[in-house]
C-alpha positions as CSV (number, residue, x, y, z in Angstrom):
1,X,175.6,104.3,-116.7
2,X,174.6,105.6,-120.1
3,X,171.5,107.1,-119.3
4,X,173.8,109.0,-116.4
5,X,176.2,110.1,-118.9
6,X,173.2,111.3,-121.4
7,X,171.8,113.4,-118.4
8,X,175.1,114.6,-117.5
9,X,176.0,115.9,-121.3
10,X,172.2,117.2,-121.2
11,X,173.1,119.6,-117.9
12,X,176.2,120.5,-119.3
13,X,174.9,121.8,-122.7
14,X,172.0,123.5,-120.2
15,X,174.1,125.2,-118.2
16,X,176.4,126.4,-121.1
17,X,179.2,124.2,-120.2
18,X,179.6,123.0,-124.3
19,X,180.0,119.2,-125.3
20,X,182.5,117.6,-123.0
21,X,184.6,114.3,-123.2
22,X,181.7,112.7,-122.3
23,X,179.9,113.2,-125.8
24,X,183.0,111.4,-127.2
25,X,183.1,107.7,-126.4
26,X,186.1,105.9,-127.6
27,X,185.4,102.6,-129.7
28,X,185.9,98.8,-128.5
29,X,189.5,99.2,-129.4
30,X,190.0,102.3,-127.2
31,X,190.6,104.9,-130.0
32,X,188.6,107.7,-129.9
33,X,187.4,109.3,-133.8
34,X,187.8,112.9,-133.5
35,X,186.8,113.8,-136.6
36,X,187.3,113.3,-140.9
37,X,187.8,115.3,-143.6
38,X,188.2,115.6,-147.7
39,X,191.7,116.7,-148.7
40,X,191.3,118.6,-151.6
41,X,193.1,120.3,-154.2
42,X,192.4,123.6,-156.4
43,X,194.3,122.7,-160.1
44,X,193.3,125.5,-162.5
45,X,189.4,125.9,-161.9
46,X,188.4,122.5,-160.1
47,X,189.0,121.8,-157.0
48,X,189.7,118.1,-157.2
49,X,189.6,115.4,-154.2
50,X,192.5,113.8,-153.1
51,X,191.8,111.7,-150.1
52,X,189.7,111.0,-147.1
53,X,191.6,111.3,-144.3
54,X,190.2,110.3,-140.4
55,X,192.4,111.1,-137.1
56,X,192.2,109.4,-134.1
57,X,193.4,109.1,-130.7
58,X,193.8,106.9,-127.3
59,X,193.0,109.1,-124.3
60,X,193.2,111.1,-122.3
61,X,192.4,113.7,-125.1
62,X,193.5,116.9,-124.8
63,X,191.9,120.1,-125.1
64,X,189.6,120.8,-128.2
65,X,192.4,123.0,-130.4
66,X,194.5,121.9,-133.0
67,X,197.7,122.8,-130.9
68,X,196.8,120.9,-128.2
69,X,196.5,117.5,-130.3
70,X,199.7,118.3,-132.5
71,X,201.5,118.6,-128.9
72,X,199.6,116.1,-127.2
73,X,202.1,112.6,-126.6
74,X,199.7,110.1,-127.1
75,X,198.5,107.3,-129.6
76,X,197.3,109.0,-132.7
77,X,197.3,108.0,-136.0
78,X,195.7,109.6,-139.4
79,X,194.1,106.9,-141.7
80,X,193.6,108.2,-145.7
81,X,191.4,106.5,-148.2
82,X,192.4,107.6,-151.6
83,X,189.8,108.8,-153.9
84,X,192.2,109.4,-156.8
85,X,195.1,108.3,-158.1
86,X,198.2,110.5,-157.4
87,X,201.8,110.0,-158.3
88,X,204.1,109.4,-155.7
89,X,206.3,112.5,-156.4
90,X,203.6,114.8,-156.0
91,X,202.9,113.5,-152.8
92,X,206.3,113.7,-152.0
93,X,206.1,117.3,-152.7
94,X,203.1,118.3,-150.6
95,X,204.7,116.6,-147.7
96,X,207.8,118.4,-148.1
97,X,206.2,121.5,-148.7
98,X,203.8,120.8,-145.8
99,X,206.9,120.4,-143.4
100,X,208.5,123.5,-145.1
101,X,205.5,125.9,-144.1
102,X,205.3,124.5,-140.6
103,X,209.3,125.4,-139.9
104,X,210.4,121.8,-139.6
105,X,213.7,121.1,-141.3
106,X,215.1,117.7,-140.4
107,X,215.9,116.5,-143.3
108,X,216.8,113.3,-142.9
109,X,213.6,112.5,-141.0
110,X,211.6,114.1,-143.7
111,X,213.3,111.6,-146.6
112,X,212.6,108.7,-144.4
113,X,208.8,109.8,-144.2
114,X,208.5,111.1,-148.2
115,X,210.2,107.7,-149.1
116,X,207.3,105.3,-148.3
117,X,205.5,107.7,-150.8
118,X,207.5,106.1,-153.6
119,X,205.2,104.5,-156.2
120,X,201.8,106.2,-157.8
121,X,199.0,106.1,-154.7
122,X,195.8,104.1,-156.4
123,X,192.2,105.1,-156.1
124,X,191.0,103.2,-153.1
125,X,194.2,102.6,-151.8
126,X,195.3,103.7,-148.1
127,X,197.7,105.3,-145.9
128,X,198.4,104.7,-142.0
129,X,200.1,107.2,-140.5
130,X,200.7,106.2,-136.2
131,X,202.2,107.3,-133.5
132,X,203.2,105.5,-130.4
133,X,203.5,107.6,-127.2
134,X,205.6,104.4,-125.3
135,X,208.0,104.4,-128.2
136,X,208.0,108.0,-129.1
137,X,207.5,106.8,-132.9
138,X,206.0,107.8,-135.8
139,X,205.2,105.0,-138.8
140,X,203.6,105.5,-142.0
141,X,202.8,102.5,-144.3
142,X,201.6,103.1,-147.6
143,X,199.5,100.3,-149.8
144,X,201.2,99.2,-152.7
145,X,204.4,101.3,-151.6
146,X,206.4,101.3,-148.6
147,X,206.8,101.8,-145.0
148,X,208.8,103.9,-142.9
149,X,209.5,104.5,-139.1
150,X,210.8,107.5,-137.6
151,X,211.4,108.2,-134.3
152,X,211.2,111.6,-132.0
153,X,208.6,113.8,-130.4
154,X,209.8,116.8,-132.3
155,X,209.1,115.0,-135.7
156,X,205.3,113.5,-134.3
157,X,204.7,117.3,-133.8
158,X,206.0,118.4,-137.2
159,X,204.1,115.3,-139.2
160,X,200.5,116.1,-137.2
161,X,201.4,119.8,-137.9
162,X,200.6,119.2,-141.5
163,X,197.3,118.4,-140.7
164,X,197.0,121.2,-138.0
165,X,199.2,123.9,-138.2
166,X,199.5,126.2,-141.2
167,X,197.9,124.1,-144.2
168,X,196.6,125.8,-147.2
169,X,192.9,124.2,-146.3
170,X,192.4,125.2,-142.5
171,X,189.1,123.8,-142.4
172,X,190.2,120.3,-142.8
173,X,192.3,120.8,-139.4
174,X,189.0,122.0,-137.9
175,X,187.0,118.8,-139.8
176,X,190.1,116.8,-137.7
177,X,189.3,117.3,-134.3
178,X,185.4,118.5,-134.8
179,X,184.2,115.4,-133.2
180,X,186.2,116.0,-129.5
C-alpha cells in the first residue's frame, strides 16, 4: 500500500498535479503536522525569538491556504515551546492586538482566552491551544499559568486567525500549513 501511495505521489508530481494529501500522512494518533514555525520579535535592532509554535489537524484537511484552515471545523490545535521567557502582560497584549487587527471584538471571549496568560511564560515552558469540532470549543492551557475554555466557531476562526490572517510575520502563517 505504501509503495502504491509512493508511485501515486510520483505520477502526480510528473504530471504537474503538485504534492497531494497523500504526501501528508497523519501520525498514530490521527493528527496530521502541517507545519512549524519561529515566532519572532523585532525589539530595537534584534529580532529576538519568542516561541516555537507547531499546528496540527485531524482530517479531512482542507485546501492548502491559510483561509481554508482558519475556516475549516475540525480538530486543530497550535502547540508553543517557549524559547524565552516573556511576561504574561505582554503576551496578553499581542493576543489582543492580534484579535484587534483581525476584526474580532468579543470581548468577553477575548479576556477569557488572555486570562490563562496570567503569570510570566518560562523558557521551555508550553502552550496548548485546541479546538474541538464535536464541541465547537476552543481551550488553551498554559504551563505554570492557567487554562481557559471558550466556546463558538466565530471565536475558533478569530483565535487561528492570529496565526493566519493579518499577522505582522506572514511567513510564519505560510511555515503553518507548509507541510499540507
Amino acid at each position: 500500500m505504501k509503495a502504491l501511495r509512493t508511485l501515486v505521489t510520483i505520477a502526480l508530481l510528473l504530471l504537474g498535479g503538485g504534492a497531494s494529501a497523500l504526501a501528508l500522512e497523519p501520525g498514530k494518533d490521527g493528527w496530521y503536522n502541517t507545519g512549524e514555525g519561529v515566532r519572532t520579535k523585532a525589539v530595537a535592532i534584534i529580532t529576538a525569538r519568542v516561541y516555537a509554535i507547531r499546528h496540527d489537524m485531524k482530517g479531512p484537511l482542507p485546501a492548502r491556504n491559510k483561509q481554508a484552515v482558519i475556516d475549516a471545523d475540525v480538530d486543530k490545535r497550535f502547540s508553543w515551546y517557549m524559547l524565552r521567557d516573556v511576561e504574561g502582560e505582554k503576551i496578553q497584549k499581542a493576543l489582543r492586538d492580534a484579535f484587534a487587527m483581525n476584526g474580532y471584538g468579543d470581548q468577553a471571549k477575548i479576556g477569557l482566552f488572555v486570562g490563562a496568560f496570567s503569570k510570566e511564560l518560562k523558557e521551555k515552558g508550553s502552550v496548548s491551544i485546541s479546538y474541538s469540532a464535536a464541541t465547537k470549543t476552543v481551550s488553551v492551557w498554559v504551563a505554570g499559568g492557567g487554562s481557559a475554555s471558550i466556546a463558538g466557531l466565530d471565536f475558533m476562526k478569530a483565535v487561528w486567525s492570529i496565526w493566519l490572517g493579518k499577522i505582522d510575520q506572514p511567513t510564519l502563517g505560510d511555515a503553518l500549513i507548509s507541510k499540507m
